[in-house]
N, C-alpha and C positions, 0 to 999 in steps of 0.2 A: 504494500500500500504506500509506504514512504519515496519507494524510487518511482511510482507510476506519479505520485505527487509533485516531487520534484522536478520530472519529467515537465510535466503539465505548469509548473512555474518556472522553466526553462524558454517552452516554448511563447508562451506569454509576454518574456521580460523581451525575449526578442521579437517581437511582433509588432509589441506600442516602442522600442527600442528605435528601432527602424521610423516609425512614425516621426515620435521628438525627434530624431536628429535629423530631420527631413524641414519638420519646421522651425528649426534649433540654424538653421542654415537660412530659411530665407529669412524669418525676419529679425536673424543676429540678437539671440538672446545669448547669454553667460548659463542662467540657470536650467532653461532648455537643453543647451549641451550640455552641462556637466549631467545634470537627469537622463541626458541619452545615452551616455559612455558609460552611466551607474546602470543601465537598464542592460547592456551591454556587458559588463562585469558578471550583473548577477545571470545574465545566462549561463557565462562560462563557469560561476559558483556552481550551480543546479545543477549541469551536466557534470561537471568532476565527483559533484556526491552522487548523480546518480549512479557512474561509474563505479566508487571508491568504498559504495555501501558493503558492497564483499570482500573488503581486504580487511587485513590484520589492524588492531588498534595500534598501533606503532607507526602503521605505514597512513590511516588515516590522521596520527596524529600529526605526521609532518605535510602533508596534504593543507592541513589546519594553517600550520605555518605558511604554505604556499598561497593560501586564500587571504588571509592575514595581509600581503603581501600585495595582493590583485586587490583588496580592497583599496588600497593607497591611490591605484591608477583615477579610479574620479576623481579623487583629492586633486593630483596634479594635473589635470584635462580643464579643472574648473580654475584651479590659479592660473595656469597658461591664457585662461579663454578670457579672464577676469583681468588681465596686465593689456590681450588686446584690444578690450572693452572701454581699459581704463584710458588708454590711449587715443582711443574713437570713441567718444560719449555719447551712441547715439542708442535712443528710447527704440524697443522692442515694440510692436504691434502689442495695444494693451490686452484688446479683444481674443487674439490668436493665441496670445502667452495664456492667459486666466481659461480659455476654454482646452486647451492641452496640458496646463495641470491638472485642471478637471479631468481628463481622461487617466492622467497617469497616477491622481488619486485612486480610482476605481480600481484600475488593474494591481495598484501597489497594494489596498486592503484588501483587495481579492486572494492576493497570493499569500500575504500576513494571515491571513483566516485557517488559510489551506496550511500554513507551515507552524500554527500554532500549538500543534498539539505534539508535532514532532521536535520543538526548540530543545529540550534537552537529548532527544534520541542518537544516538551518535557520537553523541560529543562537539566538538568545536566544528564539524562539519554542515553538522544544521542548527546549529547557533549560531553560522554567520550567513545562514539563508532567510534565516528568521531575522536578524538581525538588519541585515539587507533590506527587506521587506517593510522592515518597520520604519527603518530608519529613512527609506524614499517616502513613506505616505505621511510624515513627518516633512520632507523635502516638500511634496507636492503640495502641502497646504498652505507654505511659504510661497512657491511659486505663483499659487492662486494670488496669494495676498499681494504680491510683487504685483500680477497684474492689475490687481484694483485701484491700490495705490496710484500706479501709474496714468491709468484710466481717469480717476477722479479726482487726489491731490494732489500729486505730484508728476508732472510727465517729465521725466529723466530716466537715463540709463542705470542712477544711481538702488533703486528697489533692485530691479534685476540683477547690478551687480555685488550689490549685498548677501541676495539670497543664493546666488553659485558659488560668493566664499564661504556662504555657512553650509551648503550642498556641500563643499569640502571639509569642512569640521566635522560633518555627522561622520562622513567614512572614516576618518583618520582616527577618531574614537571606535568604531565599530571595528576596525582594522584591530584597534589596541587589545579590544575587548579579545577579539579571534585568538591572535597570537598567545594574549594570557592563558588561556583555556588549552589552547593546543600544546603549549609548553609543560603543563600541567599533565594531561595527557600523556605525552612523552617520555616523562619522570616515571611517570605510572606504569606505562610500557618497560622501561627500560630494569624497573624495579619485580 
């Protein structure tokens, strides 16, 4: 049941993945793209655990480390996007941003639903798909607000590039969180 789930939150993240970074592109948002390369990541998480569910706790647990790792990759896709944001300051379609966090809220609680019974199963493997999960439909309701904002008090690039360097805070903590666990793990294997 855990790897058919995963499966099914693999294919997902890559589906609306593909979407954001389509409109993350035209109308040059920060938080759009870092949401699309996080949506992106967590495919590659889902498919590794679906894979990695039949290996040894040892070998899942440096797996953990290797997620740990791949969680970082938003981080730095959103600072990159946010320094060339920061140097073109132009405002993101407010309309287009608020109704495409809208969608990647839905998909992100959809997939949090589905991976919440499994967050401890595993170990550090689906604690950083839960983690993922949670930690975008937390993203995607900054990005909402980013669009509103900009829509109705403030029309600047500045919301949207607010909310792609905190898009990079969430991972770089949910990275931290993985690694802890996996390392943890490890010890416990090796013991």
């Amino acid at each position: 049941m855990l790897r058919r789930t995963v499966l099914i939150v693999a294919l997902a993240n890559l589906g609306y993945g593909l979407v954001e970074f389509t409109v993350a592109l035209r109308i040059g948002s920060v938080s759009l793209f870092a949401d699309s390369v996080d949506f992106f990541e967590d495919t590659s998480i889902n498919l590794l655990i679906f894979l990695a569910l039949a290996w040894s706790l040892k070998m899942r647990a440096r797996l953990g480390m290797v997620l740990a790792g791949i969680l970082c990759v938003p981080a730095v896709a959103a600072l990159w996007t946010g320094v060339e944001k920061f140097l073109n300051p132009v405002a993101p379609d407010a309309f287009t941003l608020t109704i495409t966090g809208l969608g990647a809220l839905v998909v992100n609680l959809s997939c949090a639903i589905l991976l919440a019974n499994y967050r401890s199963h595993s170990g550090s493997l689906t604690r950083a798909a839960f983690l993922s999960a949670r930690n975008d439909a937390y993203a995607n309701l900054a990005i909402i607000a980013a669009g509103l904002v900009t829509a109705t008090l403030w029309h600047s690039a500045w919301p949207d590039l607010l909310v792609g360097v905190g898009v990079a805070c969430l991972n770089a903590d949910a990275a931290r969180e993985v690694w802890q666990a996996a390392r943890e793990e490890h010890r416990a294997a090796e013991a």
